[in-house]
N, C-alpha and C positions, 0 to 999 in steps of 0.2 A: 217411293217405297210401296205407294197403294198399287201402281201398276206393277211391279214387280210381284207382287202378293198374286195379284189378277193371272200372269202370266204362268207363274208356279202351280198357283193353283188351278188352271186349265193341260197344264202338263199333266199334273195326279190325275184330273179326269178323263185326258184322252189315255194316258197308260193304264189307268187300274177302273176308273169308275166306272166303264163303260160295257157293257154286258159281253161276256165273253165272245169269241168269234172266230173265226178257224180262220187261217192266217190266208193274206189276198195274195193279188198276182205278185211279181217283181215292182212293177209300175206304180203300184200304191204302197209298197215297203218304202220304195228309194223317197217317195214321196214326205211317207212319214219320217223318215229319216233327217231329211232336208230340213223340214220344220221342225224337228227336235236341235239340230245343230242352228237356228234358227234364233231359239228358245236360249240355249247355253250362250251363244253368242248375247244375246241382251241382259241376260242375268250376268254373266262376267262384266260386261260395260257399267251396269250398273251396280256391281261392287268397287268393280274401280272407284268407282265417283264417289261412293260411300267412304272407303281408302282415305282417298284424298283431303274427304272434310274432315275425317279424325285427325289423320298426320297435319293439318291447319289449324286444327282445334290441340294438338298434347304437341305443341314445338320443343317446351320445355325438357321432357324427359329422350329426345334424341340427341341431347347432348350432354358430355361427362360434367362433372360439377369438380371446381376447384374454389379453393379460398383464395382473397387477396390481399395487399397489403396498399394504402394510399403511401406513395414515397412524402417524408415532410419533412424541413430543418428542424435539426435537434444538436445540441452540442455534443462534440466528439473529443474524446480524448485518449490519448495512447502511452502508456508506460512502459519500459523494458525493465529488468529486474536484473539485482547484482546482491552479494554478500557481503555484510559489511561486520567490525565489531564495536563494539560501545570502548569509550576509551573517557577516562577522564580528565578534565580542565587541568588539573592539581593533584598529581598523586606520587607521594614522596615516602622513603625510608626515613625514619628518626634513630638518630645516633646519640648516643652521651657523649657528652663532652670531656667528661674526666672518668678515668676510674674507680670502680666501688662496687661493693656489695650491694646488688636489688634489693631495697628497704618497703616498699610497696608499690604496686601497680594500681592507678586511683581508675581504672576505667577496663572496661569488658569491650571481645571482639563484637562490633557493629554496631558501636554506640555512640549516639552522634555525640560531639563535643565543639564548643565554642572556642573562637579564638583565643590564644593565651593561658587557655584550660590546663590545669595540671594534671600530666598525663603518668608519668611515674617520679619517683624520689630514688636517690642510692642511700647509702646508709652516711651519718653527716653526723653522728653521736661526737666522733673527736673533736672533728671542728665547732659544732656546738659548744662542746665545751672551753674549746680556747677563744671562741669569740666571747660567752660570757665572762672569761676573765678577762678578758681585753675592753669590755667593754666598763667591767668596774673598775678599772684601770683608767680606761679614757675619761669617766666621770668624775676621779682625784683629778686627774692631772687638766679638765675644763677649768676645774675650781680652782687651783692652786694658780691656773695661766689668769685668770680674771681678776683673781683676788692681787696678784704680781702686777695686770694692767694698770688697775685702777691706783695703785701705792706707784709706781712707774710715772703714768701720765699725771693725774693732777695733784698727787704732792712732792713726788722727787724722792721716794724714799725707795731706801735698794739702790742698784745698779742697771743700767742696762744692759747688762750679760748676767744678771740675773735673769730682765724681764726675759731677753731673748732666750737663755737655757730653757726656762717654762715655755716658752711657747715653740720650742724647738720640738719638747715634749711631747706636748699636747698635741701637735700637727702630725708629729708622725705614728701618734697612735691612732689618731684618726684616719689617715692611710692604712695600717695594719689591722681594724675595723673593714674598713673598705675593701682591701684583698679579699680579708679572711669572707666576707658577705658575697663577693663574687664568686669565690671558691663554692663559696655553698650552692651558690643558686646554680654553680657549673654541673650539682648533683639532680638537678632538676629536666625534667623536658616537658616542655610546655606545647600545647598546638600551635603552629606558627598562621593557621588559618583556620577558619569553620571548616567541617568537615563529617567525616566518619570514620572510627575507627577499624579498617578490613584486615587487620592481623596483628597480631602480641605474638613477638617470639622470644620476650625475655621472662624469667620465669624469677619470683620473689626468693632470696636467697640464692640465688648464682650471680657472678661476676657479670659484671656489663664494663664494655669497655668499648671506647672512640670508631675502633673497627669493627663492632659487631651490630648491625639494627636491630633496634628493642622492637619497633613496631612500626606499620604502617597505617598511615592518614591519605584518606581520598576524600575531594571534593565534590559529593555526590552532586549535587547541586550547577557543576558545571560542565555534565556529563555530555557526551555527545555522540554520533555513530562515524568513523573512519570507512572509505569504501574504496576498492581500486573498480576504475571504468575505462571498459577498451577505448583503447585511441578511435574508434569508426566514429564514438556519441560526442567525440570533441567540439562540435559543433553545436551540437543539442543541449549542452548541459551548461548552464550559465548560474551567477550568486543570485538567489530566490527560487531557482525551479522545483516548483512544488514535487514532494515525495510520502510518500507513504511506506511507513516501519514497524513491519510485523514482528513482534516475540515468539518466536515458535513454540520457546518452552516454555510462557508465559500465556500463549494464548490468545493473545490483544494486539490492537494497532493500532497507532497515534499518527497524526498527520503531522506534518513536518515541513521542513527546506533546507535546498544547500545552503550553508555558510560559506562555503570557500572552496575555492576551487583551483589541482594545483596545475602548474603552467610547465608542468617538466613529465615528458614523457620516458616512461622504465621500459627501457632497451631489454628485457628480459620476459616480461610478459606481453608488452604493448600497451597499459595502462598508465590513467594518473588517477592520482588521487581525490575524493571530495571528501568534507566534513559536512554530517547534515545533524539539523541542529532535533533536539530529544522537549519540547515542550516540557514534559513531565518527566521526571526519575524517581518517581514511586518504584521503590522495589529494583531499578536498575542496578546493575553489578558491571562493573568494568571487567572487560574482555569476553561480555556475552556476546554470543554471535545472532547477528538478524537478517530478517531479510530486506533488501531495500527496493521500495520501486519507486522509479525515479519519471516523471512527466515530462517527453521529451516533444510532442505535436498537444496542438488544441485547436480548435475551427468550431464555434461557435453556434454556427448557420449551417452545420454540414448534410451533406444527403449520405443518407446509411441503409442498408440491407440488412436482412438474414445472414450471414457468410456465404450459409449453406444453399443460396438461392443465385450464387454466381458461380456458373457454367463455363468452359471450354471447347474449343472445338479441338479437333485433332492436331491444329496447328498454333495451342497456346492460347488463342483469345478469345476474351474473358465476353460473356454475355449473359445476359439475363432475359426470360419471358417476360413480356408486359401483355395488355388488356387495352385491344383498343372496339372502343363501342360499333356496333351494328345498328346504320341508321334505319329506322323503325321498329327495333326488334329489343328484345330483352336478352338477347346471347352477347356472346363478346368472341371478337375476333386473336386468336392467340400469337404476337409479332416476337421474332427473335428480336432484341436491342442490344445493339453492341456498346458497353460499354469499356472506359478505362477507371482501374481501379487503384485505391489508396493503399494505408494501413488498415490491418484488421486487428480487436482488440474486443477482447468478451466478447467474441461470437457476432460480431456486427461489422460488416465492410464500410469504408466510407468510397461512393462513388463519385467520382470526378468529372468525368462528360459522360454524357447517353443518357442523363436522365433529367427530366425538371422535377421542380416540386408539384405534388398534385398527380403526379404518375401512378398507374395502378399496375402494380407486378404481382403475377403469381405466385403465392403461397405455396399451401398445401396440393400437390400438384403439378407442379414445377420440373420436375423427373420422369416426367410421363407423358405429357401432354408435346404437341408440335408444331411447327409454323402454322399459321393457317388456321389450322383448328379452329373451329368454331365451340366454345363452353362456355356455365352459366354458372354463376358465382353463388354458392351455398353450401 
């Protein structure tokens, strides 16, 4: 640079410093000329060379900057999704047994009730009153048969078609007892299981009769979700495979699994059935509709992308930029890799060959950049 200064600064003196002078032959023009182009020739050489220590000194900023990603095993999982409805274990109409007047209804719609629980009565005023007298009836005629055994059996007095007429008595009003007590309780409906009650449609003071249901009982408790699943997942879908069942109009989602799974394919849609099982039924109502997602792949160790970082070429295949280092240098060389790819699921591919673990693929960048390319990662 000192010579450079030196030389520059003897050009200003021979063009300007130098006392005016009225201009020479040709032979000393071409002269000066010569040694001006002279002049320019080593002042250009020696910006070059200036050039060149910068461009070795700032390598960094001649090349584009991209982000990257280290490829690493992470567990992979993949779900497809179906519609299913909640359906319950146990859910039955109740019928009266005999005919009658609704006398009262002991329970409200949605109210859990225990096994055996009395659920309504008909009206049982008549028969009440003929079993009372039936029954102070039967209580002459115990006494009258006892007090006949004991004169009967151990002292001989009376007849035995006395004792027998008494006890003829007495047995068969204890039968006419026993009807009339069945009769009553036929005025009864009881839970026949734990449950909840999901509808009364008999109303206190109307007729209830064998063919009309008074109300319905569900077994909240042993609720579950029914799905139909295309014939393609027959193979994917086995008893345990983990599911996940969203409430839509609830809001919420509970982790789950199949129960069952059916083995008969419907000639009309192309599905079969599963039953996946409801942890909780808090709040569940049979024949709400959910959504079901159903866990058909898992690979524990897998290698996965971005989606959006796997590429095509005009003829279908799939590829990805990787990052492979520049020995001595702080750039990175930008390689197309061909790979083959899995399922994709939230936005993450799982890749199958073309890549190891430890792999560095471009990121941000990805879309723009080119074989070759040499960029630096920031």
């Amino acid at each position: 640079m000192k010579k450079l200064g030196f030389i520059l600064g003897g050009v200003v003196l021979a063009s300007c410093g130098a006392p005016e002078q009225s201009v020479g032959t040709m032979e000393e023009l071409k002269a000066q000329k010569d040694s001006l182009v002279e002049v320019r020739s080593t002042v250009d050489a020696e910006i070059a060379a200036v050039d060149a220590k910068l461009e070795a000194m700032d390598t960094i900023e001649r090349y584009d900057r991209v982000t990257s990603i280290e490829v690493a095993p992470s567990t992979f999982v993949h779900y497809f999704d179906v519609f299913g409805l909640v359906e319950a274990d146990k859910s039955i109409n109740l019928y009266p047994t005999a005919s009658g007047k609704v006398a009262k209804i002991h329970v409200r719609n949605g109210q859990r009730v225990a096994k055996g629980q009395l659920l309504m009565t008909l009206d049982t005023d008549i028969l009440a009153s003929s079993l009372k007298e039936l029954e102070n009836g039967l209580a002459l005629a115990k006494t009258v048969f006892e007090k006949q055994e004991r004169l009967w059996m151990n002292e001989q007095i009376g007849s035995e078609i006395q004792y027998l007429q008494t006890k003829n008595n007495y047995d068969g009003l204890v039968q006419k007892v026993t009807t009339l007590k069945e009769q009553i309780a036929l005025s009864e409906i009881r839970a026949p299981f734990a449950g909840a009650i999901d509808n009364i449609f008999a109303k206190e003071g109307e007729i209830a009769a064998p063919q009309m249901p008074s109300m319905r009982l569900v077994n909240t408790s042993g609720v579950y979700v029914k799905a139909d699943v295309p014939e393609s997942y027959a193979n994917r879908v086995r008893v345990g495979t983990p599911a996940n069942v969203a409430f839509t109009s609830m809001d919420y989602e509970v982790a789950a699994q199949v129960l069952q799974v059916g083995q008969f394919i419907q000639e009309g849609n192309r599905t079969f059935s599963i039953n996946v099982s409801l942890p909780s039924s808090e709040g569940v109502k049979p024949n709400q509709m959910v959504h079901v997602a159903l866990q058909d792949y898992s690979n524990a160790a897998a290698l996965t992308v971005p989606a959006s970082l796997v590429q095509q070429d005009v003829e279908g295949n799939d590829f990805i930029y990787t990052l492979k280092p520049v020995a001595g240098a702080t750039h990175f060389e930008v390689v197309k890799t061909w790979v083959s790819t899995g399922l994709t699921f939230e936005g993450r591919t799982e890749i199958l060959t073309g890549l190891e673990a430890g792999t560095v693929v471009v990121d941000k960048g990805s879309r723009s950049v080119r074989t070759g390319q040499n960029v630096v990662i920031g």
